[in-house]
N, CA, C and O of each residue as an XYZ file, in Angstrom:
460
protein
N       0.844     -1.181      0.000
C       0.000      0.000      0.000
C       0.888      1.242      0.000
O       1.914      1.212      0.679
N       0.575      2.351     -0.716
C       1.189      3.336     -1.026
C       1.098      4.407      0.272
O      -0.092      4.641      0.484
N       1.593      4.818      0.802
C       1.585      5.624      2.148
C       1.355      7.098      1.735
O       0.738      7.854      2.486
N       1.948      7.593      0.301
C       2.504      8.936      0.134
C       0.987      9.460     -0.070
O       0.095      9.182     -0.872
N       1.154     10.707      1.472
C      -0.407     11.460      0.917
C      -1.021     12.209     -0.151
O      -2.213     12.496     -0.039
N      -0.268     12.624     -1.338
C      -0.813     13.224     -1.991
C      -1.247     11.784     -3.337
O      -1.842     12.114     -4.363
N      -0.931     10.607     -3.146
C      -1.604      9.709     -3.923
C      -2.885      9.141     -2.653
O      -3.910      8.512     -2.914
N      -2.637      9.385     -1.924
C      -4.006      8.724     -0.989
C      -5.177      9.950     -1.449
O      -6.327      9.686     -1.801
N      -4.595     11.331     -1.355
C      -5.674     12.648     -1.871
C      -6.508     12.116     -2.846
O      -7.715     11.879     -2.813
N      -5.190     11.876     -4.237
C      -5.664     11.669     -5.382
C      -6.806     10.784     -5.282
O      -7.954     11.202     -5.428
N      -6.493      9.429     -5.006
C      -7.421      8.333     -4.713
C      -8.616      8.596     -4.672
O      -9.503      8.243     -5.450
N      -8.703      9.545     -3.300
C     -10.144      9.432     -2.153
C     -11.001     10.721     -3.546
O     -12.126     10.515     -4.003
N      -9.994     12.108     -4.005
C     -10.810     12.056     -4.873
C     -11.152     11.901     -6.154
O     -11.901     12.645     -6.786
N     -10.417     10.595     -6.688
C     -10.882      9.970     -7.758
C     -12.284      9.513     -7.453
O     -13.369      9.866     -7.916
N     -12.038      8.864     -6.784
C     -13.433      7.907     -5.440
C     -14.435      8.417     -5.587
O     -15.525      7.867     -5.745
N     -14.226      9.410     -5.558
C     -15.510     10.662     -4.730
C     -16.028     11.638     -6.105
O     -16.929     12.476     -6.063
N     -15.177     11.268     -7.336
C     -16.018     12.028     -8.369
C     -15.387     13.432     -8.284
O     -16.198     14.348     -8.411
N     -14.462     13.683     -8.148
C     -14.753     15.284     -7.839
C     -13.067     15.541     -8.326
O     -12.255     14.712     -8.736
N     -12.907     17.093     -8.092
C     -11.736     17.061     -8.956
C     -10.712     17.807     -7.995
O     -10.976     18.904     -7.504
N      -9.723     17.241     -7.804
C      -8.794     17.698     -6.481
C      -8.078     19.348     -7.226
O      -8.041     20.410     -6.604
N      -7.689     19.188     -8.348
C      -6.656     19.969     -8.710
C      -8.081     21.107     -8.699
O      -7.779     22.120     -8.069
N      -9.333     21.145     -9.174
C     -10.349     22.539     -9.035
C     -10.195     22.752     -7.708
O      -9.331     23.602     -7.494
N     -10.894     22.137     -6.353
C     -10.471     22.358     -5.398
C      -9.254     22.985     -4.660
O      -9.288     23.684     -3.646
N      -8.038     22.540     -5.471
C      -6.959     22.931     -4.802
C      -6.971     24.536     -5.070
O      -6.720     25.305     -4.143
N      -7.277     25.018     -6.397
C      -7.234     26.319     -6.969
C      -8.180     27.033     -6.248
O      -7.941     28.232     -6.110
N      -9.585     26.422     -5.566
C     -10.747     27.243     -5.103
C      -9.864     27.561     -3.662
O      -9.515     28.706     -3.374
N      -9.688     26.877     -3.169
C      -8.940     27.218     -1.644
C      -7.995     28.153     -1.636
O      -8.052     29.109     -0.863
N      -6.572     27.895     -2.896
C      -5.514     28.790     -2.860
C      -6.471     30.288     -3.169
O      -6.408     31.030     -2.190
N      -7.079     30.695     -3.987
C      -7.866     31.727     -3.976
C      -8.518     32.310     -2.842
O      -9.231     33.280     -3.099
N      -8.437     31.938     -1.622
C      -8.683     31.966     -0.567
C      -7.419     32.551      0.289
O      -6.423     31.864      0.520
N      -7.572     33.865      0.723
C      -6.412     34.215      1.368
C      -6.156     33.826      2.918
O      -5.101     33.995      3.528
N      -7.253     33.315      3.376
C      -6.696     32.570      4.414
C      -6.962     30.818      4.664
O      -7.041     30.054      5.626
N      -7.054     30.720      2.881
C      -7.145     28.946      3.250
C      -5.467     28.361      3.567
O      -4.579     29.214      3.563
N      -5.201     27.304      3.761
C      -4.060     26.105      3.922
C      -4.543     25.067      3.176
O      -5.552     24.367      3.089
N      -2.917     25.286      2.403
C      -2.675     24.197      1.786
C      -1.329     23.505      2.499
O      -0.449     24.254      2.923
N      -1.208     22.207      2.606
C       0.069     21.187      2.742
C      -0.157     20.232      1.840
O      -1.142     19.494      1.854
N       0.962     20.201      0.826
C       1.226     19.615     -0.148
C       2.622     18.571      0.001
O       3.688     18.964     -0.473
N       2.565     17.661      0.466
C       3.806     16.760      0.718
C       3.525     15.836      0.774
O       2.369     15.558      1.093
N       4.793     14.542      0.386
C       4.251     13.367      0.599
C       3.884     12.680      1.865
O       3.190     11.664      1.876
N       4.514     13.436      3.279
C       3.674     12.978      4.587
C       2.525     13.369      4.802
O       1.829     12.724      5.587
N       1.999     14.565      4.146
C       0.992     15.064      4.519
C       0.095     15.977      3.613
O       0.821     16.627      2.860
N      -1.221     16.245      3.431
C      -2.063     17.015      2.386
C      -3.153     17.409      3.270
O      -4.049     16.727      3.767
N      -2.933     18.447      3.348
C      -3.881     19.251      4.155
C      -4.528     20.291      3.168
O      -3.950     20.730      2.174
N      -6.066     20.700      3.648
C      -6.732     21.680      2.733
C      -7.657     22.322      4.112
O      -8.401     21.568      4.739
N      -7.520     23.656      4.450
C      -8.739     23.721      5.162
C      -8.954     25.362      5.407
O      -7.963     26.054      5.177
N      -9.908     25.893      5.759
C      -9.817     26.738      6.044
C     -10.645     27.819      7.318
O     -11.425     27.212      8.052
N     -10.527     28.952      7.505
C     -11.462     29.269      8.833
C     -12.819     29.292      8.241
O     -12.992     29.635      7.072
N     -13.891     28.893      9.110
C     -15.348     28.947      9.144
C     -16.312     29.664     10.625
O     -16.001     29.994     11.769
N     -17.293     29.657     10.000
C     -18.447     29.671     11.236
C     -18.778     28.540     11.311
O     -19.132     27.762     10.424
N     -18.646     28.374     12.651
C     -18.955     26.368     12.918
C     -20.523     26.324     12.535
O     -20.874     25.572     11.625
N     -21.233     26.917     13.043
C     -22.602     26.961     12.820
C     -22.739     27.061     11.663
O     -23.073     25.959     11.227
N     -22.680     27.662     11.022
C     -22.727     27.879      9.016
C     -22.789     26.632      8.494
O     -22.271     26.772      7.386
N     -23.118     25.449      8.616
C     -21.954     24.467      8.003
C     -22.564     24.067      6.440
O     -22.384     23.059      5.758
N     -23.322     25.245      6.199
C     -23.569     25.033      4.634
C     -22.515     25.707      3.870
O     -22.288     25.346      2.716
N     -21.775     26.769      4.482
C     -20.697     27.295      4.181
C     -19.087     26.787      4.261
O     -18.028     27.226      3.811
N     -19.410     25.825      4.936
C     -17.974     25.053      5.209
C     -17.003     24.771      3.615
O     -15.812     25.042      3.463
N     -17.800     24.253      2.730
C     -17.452     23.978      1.577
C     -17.185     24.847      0.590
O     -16.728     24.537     -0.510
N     -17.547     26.275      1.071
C     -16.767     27.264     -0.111
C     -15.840     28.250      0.311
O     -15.742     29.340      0.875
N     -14.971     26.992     -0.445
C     -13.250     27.296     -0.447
C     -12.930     28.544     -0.790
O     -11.830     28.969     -0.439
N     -13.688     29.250     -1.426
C     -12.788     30.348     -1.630
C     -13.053     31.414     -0.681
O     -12.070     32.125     -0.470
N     -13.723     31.609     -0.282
C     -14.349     32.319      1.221
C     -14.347     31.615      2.601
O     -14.454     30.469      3.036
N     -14.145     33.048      3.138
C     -13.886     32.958      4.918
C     -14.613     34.065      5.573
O     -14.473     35.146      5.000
N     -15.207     34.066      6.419
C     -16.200     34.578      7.179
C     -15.567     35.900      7.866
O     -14.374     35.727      7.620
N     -15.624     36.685      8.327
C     -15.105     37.795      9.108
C     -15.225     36.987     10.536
O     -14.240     36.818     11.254
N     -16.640     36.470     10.899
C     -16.783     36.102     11.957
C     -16.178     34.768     12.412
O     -16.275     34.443     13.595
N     -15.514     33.929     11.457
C     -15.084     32.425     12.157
C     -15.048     32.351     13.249
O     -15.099     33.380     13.923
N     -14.962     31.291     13.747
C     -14.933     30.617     15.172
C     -14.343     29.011     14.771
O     -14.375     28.249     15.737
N     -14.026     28.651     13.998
C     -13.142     27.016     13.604
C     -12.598     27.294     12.425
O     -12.952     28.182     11.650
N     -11.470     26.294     12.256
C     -11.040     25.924     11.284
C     -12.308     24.562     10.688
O     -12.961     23.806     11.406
N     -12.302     24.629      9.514
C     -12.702     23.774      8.766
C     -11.752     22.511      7.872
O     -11.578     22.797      6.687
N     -11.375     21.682      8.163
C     -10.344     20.868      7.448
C     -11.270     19.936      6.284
O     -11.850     18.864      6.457
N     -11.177     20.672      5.214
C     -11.856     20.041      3.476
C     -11.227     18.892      3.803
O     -12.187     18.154      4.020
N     -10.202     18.215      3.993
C      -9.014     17.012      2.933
C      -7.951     16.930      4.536
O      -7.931     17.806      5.401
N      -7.139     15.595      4.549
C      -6.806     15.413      5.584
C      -5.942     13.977      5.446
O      -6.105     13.187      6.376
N      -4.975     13.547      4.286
C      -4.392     12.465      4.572
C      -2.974     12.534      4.833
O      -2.123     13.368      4.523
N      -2.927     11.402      5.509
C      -1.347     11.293      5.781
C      -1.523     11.228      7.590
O      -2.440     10.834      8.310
N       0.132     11.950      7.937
C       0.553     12.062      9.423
C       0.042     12.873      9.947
O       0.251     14.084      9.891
N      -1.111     11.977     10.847
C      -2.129     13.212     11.573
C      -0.886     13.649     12.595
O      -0.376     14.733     12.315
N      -0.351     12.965     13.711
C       0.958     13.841     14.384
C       1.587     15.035     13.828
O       2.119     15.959     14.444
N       1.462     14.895     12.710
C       2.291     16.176     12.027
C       1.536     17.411     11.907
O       1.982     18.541     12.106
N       0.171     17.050     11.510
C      -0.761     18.105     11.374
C      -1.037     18.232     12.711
O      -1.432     19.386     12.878
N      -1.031     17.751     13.540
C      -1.418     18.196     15.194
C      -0.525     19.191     15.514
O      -0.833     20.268     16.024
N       0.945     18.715     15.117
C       2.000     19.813     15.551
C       2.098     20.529     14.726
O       3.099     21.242     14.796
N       1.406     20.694     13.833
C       1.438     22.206     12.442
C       0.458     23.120     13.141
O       0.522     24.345     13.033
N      -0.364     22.549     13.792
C      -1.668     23.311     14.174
C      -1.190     24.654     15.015
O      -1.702     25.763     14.866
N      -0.669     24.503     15.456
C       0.574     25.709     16.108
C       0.902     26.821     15.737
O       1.079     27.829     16.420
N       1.013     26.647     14.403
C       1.320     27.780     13.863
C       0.298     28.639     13.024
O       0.582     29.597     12.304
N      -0.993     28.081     13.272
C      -2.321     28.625     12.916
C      -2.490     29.858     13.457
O      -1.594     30.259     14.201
N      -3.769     30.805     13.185
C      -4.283     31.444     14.220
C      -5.363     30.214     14.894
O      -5.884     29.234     14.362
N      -5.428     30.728     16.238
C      -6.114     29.748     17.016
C      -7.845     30.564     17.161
O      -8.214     31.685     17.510
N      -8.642     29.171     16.636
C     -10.063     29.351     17.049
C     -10.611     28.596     17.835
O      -9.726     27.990     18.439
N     -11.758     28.243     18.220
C     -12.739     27.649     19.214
C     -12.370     26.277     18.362
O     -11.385     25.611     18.682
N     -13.042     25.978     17.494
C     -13.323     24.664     17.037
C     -12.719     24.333     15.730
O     -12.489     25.170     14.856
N     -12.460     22.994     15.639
C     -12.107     22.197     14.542
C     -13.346     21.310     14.011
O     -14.036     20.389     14.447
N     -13.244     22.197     12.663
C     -14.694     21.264     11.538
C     -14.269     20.476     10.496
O     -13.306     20.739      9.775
N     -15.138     19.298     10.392
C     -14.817     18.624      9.718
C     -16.366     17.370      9.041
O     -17.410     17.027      9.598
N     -15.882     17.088      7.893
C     -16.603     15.589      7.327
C     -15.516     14.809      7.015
O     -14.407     15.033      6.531
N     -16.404     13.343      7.613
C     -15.986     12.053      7.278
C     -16.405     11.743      6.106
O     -17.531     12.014      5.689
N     -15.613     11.204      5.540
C     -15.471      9.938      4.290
C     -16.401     10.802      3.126
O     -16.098     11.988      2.993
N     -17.020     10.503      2.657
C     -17.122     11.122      1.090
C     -18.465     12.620      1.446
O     -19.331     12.895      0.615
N     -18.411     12.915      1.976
C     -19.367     14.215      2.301
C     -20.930     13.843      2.596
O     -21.769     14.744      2.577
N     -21.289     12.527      2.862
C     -22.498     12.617      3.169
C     -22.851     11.877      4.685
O     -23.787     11.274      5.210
N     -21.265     12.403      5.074
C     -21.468     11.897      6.942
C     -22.165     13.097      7.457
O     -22.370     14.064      6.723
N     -22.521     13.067      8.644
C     -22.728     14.319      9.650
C     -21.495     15.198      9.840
O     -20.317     14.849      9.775
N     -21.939     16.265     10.058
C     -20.594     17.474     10.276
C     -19.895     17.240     11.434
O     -20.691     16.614     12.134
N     -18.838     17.382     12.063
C     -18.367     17.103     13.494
C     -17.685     18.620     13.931
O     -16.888     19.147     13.154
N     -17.951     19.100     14.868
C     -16.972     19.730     16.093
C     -16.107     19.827     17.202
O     -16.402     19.685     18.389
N     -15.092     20.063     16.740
C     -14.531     19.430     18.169
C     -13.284     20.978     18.882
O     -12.604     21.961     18.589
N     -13.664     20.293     19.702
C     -12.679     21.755     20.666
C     -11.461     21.589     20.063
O     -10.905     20.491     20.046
N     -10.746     23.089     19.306
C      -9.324     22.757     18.522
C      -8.315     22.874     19.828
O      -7.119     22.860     19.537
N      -8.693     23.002     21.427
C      -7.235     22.344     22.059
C      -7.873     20.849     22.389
O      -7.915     20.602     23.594
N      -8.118     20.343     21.958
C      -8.113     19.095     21.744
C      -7.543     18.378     20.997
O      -7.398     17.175     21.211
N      -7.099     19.008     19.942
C      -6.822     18.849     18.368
C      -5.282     18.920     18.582
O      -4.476     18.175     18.025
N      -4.928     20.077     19.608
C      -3.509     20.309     18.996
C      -2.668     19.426     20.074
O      -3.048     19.135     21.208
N      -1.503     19.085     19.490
C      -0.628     18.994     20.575
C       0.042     19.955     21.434
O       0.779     19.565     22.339
């Protein structure tokens, strides 16, 4: 099995129908999205209103008001992204979906999140 995250990205969104490289461009257009592009790690996410969470998904916008980060994409060394989290600005909560977008939304306290 191939470990390197930006072929696990590719994969999940081959999988999922959808097109990583549009995505990647909607986020970078985003002046306060994150990108990590490496083979330990592929991160995409950006600040949200946790409550909004119809808004979570457009990458190219960020709220004045956030209160979480939103993490779009997420493979590889979660340790690594725990200790990247650091160098964020720090909000209330960390948002997120599981597996192909038709899980429930989750929140979770981001010092929980970080190391």
């Amino acid at each position: 099995m191939n470990t390197d995250a930006r072929i696990v990205a590719m994969r999940y969104y081959r999988q999922a129908g959808r097109s990583l490289q549009d995505e990647l461009m909607d986020l970078a257009a985003n002046p306060l999205g994150v990108i990590v592009y490496s083979p330990s790690l592929v991160v995409m996410m950006k600040p949200v209103a946790s409550r909004r969470m119809g808004e979570w998904e457009k990458l190219t916008e960020s709220p004045a008001d956030a209160d979480g980060w939103y993490v779009h994409l997420l493979a590889g060394d979660l340790q690594q992204a725990r200790r990247m989290a650091h160098l964020l600005p720090e909000y209330r909560w960390l948002c997120f979906q599981r597996g192909m977008r038709h899980a429930r939304p989750h929140r979770l306290n981001w010092h929980r999140v970080r190391l």
